[in-house]
Phi, psi and omega in degrees: 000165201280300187235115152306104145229147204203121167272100161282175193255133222290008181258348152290005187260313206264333167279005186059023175287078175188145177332143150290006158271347172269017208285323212281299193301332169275340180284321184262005130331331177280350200248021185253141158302133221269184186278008188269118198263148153231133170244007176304155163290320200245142150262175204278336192274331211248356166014274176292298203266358169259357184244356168286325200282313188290352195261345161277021185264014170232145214310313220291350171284324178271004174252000138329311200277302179300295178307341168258019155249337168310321185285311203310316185275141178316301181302321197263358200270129206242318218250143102021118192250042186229334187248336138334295086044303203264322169288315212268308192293331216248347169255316173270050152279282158356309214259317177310315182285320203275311187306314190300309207300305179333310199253359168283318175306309130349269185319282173323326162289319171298308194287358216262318194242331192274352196237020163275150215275134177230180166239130184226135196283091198265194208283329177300018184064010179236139160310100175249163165247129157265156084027117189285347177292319173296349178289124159260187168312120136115048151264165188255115161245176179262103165237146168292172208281119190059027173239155206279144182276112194280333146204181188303151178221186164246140170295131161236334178240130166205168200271321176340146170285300148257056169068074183201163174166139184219141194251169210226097161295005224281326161333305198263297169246000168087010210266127173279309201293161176280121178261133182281141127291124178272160145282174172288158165245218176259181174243002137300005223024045180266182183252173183270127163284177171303318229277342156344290162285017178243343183268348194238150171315139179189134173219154192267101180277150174224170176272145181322157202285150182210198187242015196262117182284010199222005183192145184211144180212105220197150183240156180260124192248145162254137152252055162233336185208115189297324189255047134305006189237164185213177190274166143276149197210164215275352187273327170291349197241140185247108198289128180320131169123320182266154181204156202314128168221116167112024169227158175312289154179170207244158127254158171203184204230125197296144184256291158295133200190149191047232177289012199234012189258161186301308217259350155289006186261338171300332194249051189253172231297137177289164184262126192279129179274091163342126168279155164303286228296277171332312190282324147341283162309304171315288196303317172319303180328317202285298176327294172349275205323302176313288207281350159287325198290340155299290206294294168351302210301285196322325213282297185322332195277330187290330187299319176318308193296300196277008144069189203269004172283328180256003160231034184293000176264002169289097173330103162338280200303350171296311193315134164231218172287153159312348173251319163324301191284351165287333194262355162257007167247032126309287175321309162326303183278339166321301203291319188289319184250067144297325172293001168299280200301147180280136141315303204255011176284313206295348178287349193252354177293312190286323161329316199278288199309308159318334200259322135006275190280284172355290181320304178316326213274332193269343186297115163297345185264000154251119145201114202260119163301331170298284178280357162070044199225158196230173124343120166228146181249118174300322188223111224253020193240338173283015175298302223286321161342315193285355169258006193237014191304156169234319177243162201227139150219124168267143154234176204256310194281138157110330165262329176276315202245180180274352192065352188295058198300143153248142170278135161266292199223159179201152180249137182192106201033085168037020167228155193267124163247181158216158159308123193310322173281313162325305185315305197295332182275000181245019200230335155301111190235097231294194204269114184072006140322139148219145156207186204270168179309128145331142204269168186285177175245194204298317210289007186256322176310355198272311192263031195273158183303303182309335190281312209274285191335298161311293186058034218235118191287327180293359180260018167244148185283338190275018201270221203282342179313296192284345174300319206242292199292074202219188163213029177253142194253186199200131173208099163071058163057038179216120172292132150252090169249179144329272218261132175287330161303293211290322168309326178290308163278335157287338154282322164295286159359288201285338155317264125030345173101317189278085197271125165274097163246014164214135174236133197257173149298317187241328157287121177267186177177091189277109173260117221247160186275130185080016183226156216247351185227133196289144163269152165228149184246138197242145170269082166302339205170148197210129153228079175333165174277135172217189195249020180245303179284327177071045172192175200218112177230145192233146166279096191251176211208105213233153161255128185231167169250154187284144158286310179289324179251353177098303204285164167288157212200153194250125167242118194267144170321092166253171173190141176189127199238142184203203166298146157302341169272325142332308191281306188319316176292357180229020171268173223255140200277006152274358184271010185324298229292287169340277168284217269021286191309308190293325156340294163304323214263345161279325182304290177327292186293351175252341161291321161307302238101341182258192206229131189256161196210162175225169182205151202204194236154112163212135183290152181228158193254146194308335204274358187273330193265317136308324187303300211299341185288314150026267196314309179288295201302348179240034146263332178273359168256016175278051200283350172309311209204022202312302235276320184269002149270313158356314194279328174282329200266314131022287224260003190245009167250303201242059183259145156062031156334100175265104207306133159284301190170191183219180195208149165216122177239171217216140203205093172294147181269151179306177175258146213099310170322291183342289186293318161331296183294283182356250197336311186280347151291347189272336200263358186062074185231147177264101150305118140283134167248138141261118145222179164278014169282179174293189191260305160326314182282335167288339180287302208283342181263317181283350177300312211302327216291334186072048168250343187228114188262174192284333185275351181292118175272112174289107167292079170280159187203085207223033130019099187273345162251183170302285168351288185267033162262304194309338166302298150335332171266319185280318161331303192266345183295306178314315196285008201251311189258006159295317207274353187268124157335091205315308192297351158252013168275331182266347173262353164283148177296300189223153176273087090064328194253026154269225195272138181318311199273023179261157194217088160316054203287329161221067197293170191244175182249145168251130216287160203052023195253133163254117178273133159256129177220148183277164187266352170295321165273343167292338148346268220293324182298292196309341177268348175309318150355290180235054195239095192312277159009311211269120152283349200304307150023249185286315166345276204309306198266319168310308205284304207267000170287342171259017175256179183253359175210160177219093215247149198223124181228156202038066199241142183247167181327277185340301172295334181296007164251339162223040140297290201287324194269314169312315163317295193306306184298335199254345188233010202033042200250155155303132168231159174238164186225148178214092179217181210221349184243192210272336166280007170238012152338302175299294175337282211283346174274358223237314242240174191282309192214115186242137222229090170259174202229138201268109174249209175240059175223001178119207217212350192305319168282336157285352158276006176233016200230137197312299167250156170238098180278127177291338182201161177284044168271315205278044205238343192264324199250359101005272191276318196282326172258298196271281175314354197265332214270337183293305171313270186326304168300308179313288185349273176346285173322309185288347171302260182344275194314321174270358177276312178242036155284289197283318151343315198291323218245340199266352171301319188306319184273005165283313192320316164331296175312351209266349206228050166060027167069005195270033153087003201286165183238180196232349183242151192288127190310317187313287157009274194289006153250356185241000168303327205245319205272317189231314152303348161223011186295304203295315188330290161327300181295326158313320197278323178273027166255326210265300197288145190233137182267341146195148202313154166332274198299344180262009179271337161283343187262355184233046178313335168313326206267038137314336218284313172293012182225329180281358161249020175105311218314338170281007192216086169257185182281321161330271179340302174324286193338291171315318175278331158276358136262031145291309177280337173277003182261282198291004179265279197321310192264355161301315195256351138309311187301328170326276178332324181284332192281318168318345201268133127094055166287323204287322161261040165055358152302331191061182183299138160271019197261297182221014164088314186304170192216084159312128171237172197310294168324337179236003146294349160254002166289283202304345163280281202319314176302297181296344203264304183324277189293342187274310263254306172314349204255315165331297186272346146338307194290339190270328183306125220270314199244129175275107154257204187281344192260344185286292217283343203270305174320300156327291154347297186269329147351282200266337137338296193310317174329297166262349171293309193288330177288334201273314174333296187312274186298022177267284254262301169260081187285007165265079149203079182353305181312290171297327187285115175064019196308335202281335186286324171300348179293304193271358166292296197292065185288348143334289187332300157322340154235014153304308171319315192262357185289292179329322163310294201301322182293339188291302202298335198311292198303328187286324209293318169305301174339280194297349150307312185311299188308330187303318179265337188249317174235049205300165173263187179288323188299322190296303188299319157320296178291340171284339169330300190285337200253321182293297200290024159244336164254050211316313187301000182273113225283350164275104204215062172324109124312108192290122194282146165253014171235170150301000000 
């Protein structure tokens, strides 16, 4: 292999006891890392400056940070540098403190685990106790019965009789059942004894530390006794996490220790994700900055302009050059209108989003009584995401179905059974009923020829196939597999009389009907299930008596069950007749819905069977390059078949699917199914699923060449782009049916149309890719970006991972992924937001995965309520917040015009640092915790008005835009009114407008006031639900407002400005009705506006609600229909 790694044991290490061709492999083995995990961010030392360093990677810190050293120089300094100070500190303190509390939390957990007692094997041959932190790579430890596996190891021992011992994963893949574990053997298959490692030299090459919890490769080698050595295999390895049960106790030898071990490496920091939304906002921000970076620009320029006539009260010796005094009362004003950038958004985003995902987790109605299990959220920066979906791709079995299998039907030298209960429901025959004969049931196979005659176990698939080609075990009389098929068939077999009871290491023990004695099958060779060959086959080794001389005589095996297409492609060039039949009878049974399996068989001569063991062990000690020689060695075994038969098992869809996909086709969402069934059994699974309706135009796309797919795509292409409306094609942002590099963000669809495509042609479309020659390509993502559903049948992980990224890239949409096994892993980690569901396939999709569902039902009220209402509350917030944010800032700059550009500020320092932080922070968050645009059931009950909030429409750039001119109208008329009170206070005339005599303190109370209460009556119009708590918010707001001025100006009474500023206010009782004039005139335009919109362009929620208002109102002459577009 490329980087050796190779493991001693560690007392032969420490004693310097071991070949000497091994001295490089032992120095760096002294250099691997001890076991000791941390998963914390922080050490006690490096805290502080590392989490000050991560928190200046996000702009609005560094640029707060920029604003208070500016205030520190003496030419630039407008503000109090002390006070100054208090917003950068009080958002990263908040973000500082959450980290602490976090990572103390950490910490304790981590030493909770790094100080647990192991037993480990020192260089004297005796058992001492350690530390788990102290255990490294090549110690031999001991664990007993329910102790936790401290790291990965290799099995070298159990006290079991059969070389066996078994752990409880559930830690690891959420998997209940017990996984059996071998020791190593010989390559005789014999097993090792203990006193073997402990008396002969001996060390383990592996493959470099890696992430894959499911395949390992790797051998034990001696250099003291050449044929001690044999391969390791991933059934040898016990994984950090999981832990012993039902054996006395093991030795085993650490391969992995610590951070190198699989499942911490599995569990290292997720890759953090960006919402559409967050990238939106980030831009919005970017806009911020250009219009400060303006408004600065004008104010430097004017000082420039009006020259020394107009700044004659300026000292000579102050005056400096024009571009000095341009770039610092540039800075100056950086200072004054800082408050255009929000300070608090993003501390309040986080706020919002946490309290969010809180909700989500508490809803009762995602709560599944069946698994006793509720919705989790994994990933806590991405709710809002769940409102913005466009695509859904799914899988099927475990997601769709129950994963439950039951056996139905089996095929067998070209007749069909059935299951006696399957019999009995086709044999009910209502009254002006006909239906053809019933087919036979199982219990009629006892007289099939080959069976009665014979008596022969391999020629039935309910025989030695399904008994022996397995991975399955028998406990107290309950099968436990990996798989639910082999479960399913091996209990049906033992229904029948053919009982699998004992399985070994190297041994089967088959019990047969009428036989008086267990058969037994010697395991010569395992050849696994992998997703390339898509079938699994084993060598057995059966004992008979010769018909001619009487005496036994050994006969060897081969057996093997797999996809039918798989198997059917390694039969025998005489077997035509045979699949024909099966064929048909597979075609029947994927048209039911069920899921076929074929099964095949070739005698082997023993040296064919020696050659073949050969072969594999020395592609599996081959770690360079195992898995495509394997593949080879695979394919040159398992050839020249002879078909047993084939089986159909029936895997019920959830309860819920139908309607779930309904809704999200209802809701304009683009469904996908990828699985790995046959293309029948997927057509005949999206009818039950309600993805293919009786009005739907079917597409296939089942191609037996290249040629003629690329043909098939210009074919369906022409017709897509006759058949779509030139005029939705011109109302769409982009035409989906131009160039791959265009970005179809709301392409449009044509409706009812479905693609079914096998997975050998989505090959073929995806190599086209970089095929000058090939259109199939780009063809292929125009054609399925205009259907409205999509089903990819024979599909392996991989492509389903890259179907979803291809997808996301050629139309620009947000997707989502949804599965439950460790093959849509890839799939869910490729999507915006990816969603496994805690099935009976583990847990692998739910460790890699944004949410955790219990079952696809909650997948509608996921998206259509909790994303809907989330995406919708944020908007609104982020709306607000920059509307009354530039409302603050844009008086400072009018202010300008008044007093000659010279940099004077018009708000009060307090003003301008508790604005953002404590007066108006609350409002927003509550609404966007709180607020609902419309109650749950009728947003479930309507998945259409999904269709606006899953393309953005509450919230653009559009939007930004709306909200600073919403805030320059209510900015012009907060600071004229100002203005009137203010104009000529200064010679003690007062306004000639209303009589009053304002001074700066309290024009900048009043600005406060007015931007606070007009900014609230404003985002009032956006708010779908008002409660008590909104209004509450508000309240201490405009409370908070005059307790802190008046405090401050108890407090500092040497400050002219301030002391007792409030009473001339309250003098001026005009003022009191000014206020609410002044509100009204700010508000006037929205209200008209949204009037308008109410009557003439309601969106759907709106038309919804006028619904819900007519039918609580029969007299009412408005009565909306709810719209499916926007």
């Amino acid at each position: 292999m490329n980087d050796a790694y190779e493991i001693l044991p560690s007392w032969a290490l420490e004693a310097g006891q071991f070949d000497p061709r091994l001295t490089t492999a032992a120095k760096l083995q002294s250099k691997l890392p001890s076991n000791e995990v941390s998963t914390a961010k922080y050490t006690r030392w490096n805290f502080l400056p590392k989490n000050l360093f991560l928190q200046m990677h996000r702009f609005a810190n560094v640029y707060f940070v920029f604003i208070v050293i500016i205030n520190f120089v003496p030419a630039t300094q407008t503000l109090d540098p002390t006070l100054a100070l208090f917003p950068p500190i009080f958002v990263i303190g908040v973000s500082l403190i959450k980290d602490l509390y976090e990572n103390i939390r950490l910490s304790r957990a981590d030493d909770s685990v790094n100080c647990t007692r192991a037993e480990r094997i020192n260089k004297d041959k005796k058992a001492e106790d350690v530390r788990w932190k102290d255990l490294r790579a090549g110690d031999v430890i001991r664990l007993y019965v329910n102790d936790i596996v401290p790291a990965d190891i290799v099995l070298l021992y159990t006290t079991d009789e059969r070389k066996i011992c078994y752990v409880d994963t559930m830690d690891l893949d959420g998997e209940t059942n017990l996984k059996q574990k071998e020791i190593v053997v010989k390559k005789d298959s014999n097993p090792f004894e203990l006193t073997d490692f402990l008396d002969f030299g001996f060390f383990i090459r592996a493959e470099p530390p890696n992430v894959d919890l499911n395949t390992f490769h790797g051998s034990f080698e001696s250099y003291s006794h050449d044929d001690q050595s044999s391969v390791i295999y991933q059934k040898n390895i016990l994984l950090r996490g999981s832990a012993i049960r039902n054996t006395d106790y093991i030795f085993g030898m650490v391969i992995y220790a610590g951070r190198l071990s699989k499942a911490v490496m599995n569990n290292g920091e997720k890759r953090k994700k960006v919402t559409t939304f967050e990238k939106v906002i980030n831009g919005d921000i970017g806009y911020g900055i250009l219009f400060l970076l303006l408004m600065c620009s004008i104010t430097a320029s004017m000082i420039i302009h009006n020259g020394e006539e107009k700044h004659w009260y300026i000292p000579e010796e102050s005056k400096r050059g024009d571009f000095i005094q341009w770039i610092f009362a540039f800075l100056t004003m950086l200072i004054i209108l800082q408050n255009i950038i929000p300070i608090s958004l993003y501390v309040s985003v986080e706020v919002i989003k946490l309290a969010q995902v809180w909700m989500i987790q508490q809803d009762v109605e995602l709560y599944s009584e069946a698994s006793d299990s509720s919705v989790t959220c994994r990933t806590l920066n991405i709710a809002e995401e769940l409102g913005n979906i466009q695509h859904v791709f799914c899988d099927k079995t475990g997601t769709l179905t129950e994963n439950s299998m039951v056996f139905r039907e089996m095929s067998v030298e070209g007749i069909k059974y059935l299951h006696p209960e399957q019999a009995k429901m086709i044999k009910t025959v209502t009254m002006g009923e006909t239906t053809s004969m019933p087919k036979p049931s199982f219990d009629s196979l006892a007289v099939t020829p080959s069976i009665a005659q014979q008596r022969d176990a391999t020629t039935t698939p309910v025989g030695a196939g399904e008994s022996s080609c397995n991975e399955l075990r028998p406990e107290d009389a309950l099968y436990e597999a990996e798989s639910p098929d082999e479960a399913a068939l091996v209990n049906c077999a033992k229904g029948y009389g053919v009982s699998l009871m004992k399985r070994e290491l190297s041994r089967v023990l088959v019990q047969w009907p009428n036989v008086g004695h267990l058969t037994e099958y010697r395991i010569r060779a395992t050849m696994p299930f992998d997703s390339t060959r898509k079938m699994m086959s084993v060598i057995v080794q059966e004992e008979i008596k010769n018909e001619k001389n009487g005496e036994k005589e050994d006969r060897f095996i081969l057996l093997t069950k797999g996809a039918d297409s798989a198997v059917f492609g390694r039969l025998r060039n005489d077997q035509n007749f045979e699949r024909a039949s099966a064929d048909s009878h597979v075609d029947d049974y994927a048209s039911a819905g069920l899921r076929t399996l074929a099964f095949g068989r070739k005698l082997l001569s023993e040296e064919e069977v020696v050659l073949a063991k050969a072969a594999i062990h020395k592609a599996e000690k081959d770690l360079d390059d195992s898995e495509n020689l394997l593949q080879e060695v695979y394919a040159t075994i398992e050839k020249d078949l002879e078909l047993l038969g084939v089986t159909a098992i029936e895997d019920r869809l959830q309860e819920g699917v139908p309607e779930t996909i309904r809704d999200l086709r209802k809701a304009g969402l683009a469904v996908w199914i990828l699985t790995g069934d046959k293309l029948q059994t997927a057509l005949e699974i999206g009818k039950l699923a309600n993805l293919i309706k009786p009005k739907d135009s079917l597409f296939t796309v089942d191609c037996e060449t290249k040629d003629e797919l690329i043909q098939k795509m210009r074919s369906m292409l022409s017709f897509f782009t006759e058949e779509i409306p030139r005029a939705q094609l011109k109302s769409s942002s982009i035409n989906p049916f131009g160039s791959c590099r265009k970005k179809p963000i709301d392409s449009p669809r044509k409706p009812n149309t479905i693609m079914i495509i096998t997975g050998k042609n989505l090959k073929w479309a995806f190599d086209g890719e970089h095929e000058k020659k090939s259109d199939a390509y780009e063809n292929f993502l125009k054609i399925a970006s205009a259907c409205e559903a999509v089903i990819c049948c024979r599909v392996t992980p991989l492509q389903k991972r890259q179907v979803v990224e291809k997808i996301a890239k050629f139309t620009k949409v947000r997707t989502l992924a949804i599965g439950d096994g460790a093959n849509d892993v890839s799939m869910i980690q490729a999507a915006n937001v990816g969603i496994g569901i805690s099935g009976k396939e583990g847990r692998q999709a739910v460790l890699v995965s944004d949410f955790a569902v219990p079952r696809f039902r909650f997948l509608s009220r996921l998206l259509f309520v909790h994303g809907h209402w989330n995406y919708a509350r944020l908007a609104c917030m982020i709306k607000y917040f920059f509307f009354k944010n530039t409302v603050f800032v844009l008086p400072s700059f009018f202010f300008q015009f008044l007093c000659l550009a010279s940099t004077e500020k018009d708000r009060l320092e307090t003003h301008l640092y508790l604005y953002n932080t404590i007066f108006t922070s609350s409002i927003p968050i509550f609404v966007a915790v709180f607020d609902k645009i419309l109650p749950s059931d009728a947003l479930s009950a309507n998945p259409q008005v999904y269709e606006p909030s899953s393309k953005m429409r509450y919230y653009s750039h559009l939007s930004y835009i709306g909200a600073m001119i919403e805030a320059l109208w209510h900015a012009i008329v907060q600071f004229c009114f100002l203005y009137f009170c203010y104009r000529d206070s200064t010679g003690g005339t007062g306004s000639p407008y209303f009589h009053t005599s304002i001074d700066l303190a309290q024009f900048s109370q009043l600005s406060v006031l007015l931007s606070v209460i007009a900014g609230f009556f404003s985002f009032a119009l956006d708010i779908y639900a008002f409660n008590w708590i909104i209004w509450l918010a508000f309240t201490l707001s405009v409370v908070l407002i005059i307790c802190i001025d008046f405090t401050y100006g108890l407090l500092i009474t040497s400050h002219t400005l301030i002391f007792n500023s409030y009473k001339p206010l309250f003098v001026h009782a005009v003022l009191y009705l000014l206020i609410p004039i002044v509100i009204l005139i700010c508000i006037f335009p929205k209200v008209i506006y949204k009037l308008y919109r109410n009557e003439f362009k309601p969106s759907p929620t709106t038309r919804l609600k006028m619904e819900k208002r007519a039918l609580k109102n029969p007299k009412s002459k408005n009565n909306y229909c709810v719209p499916t577009k926007c």
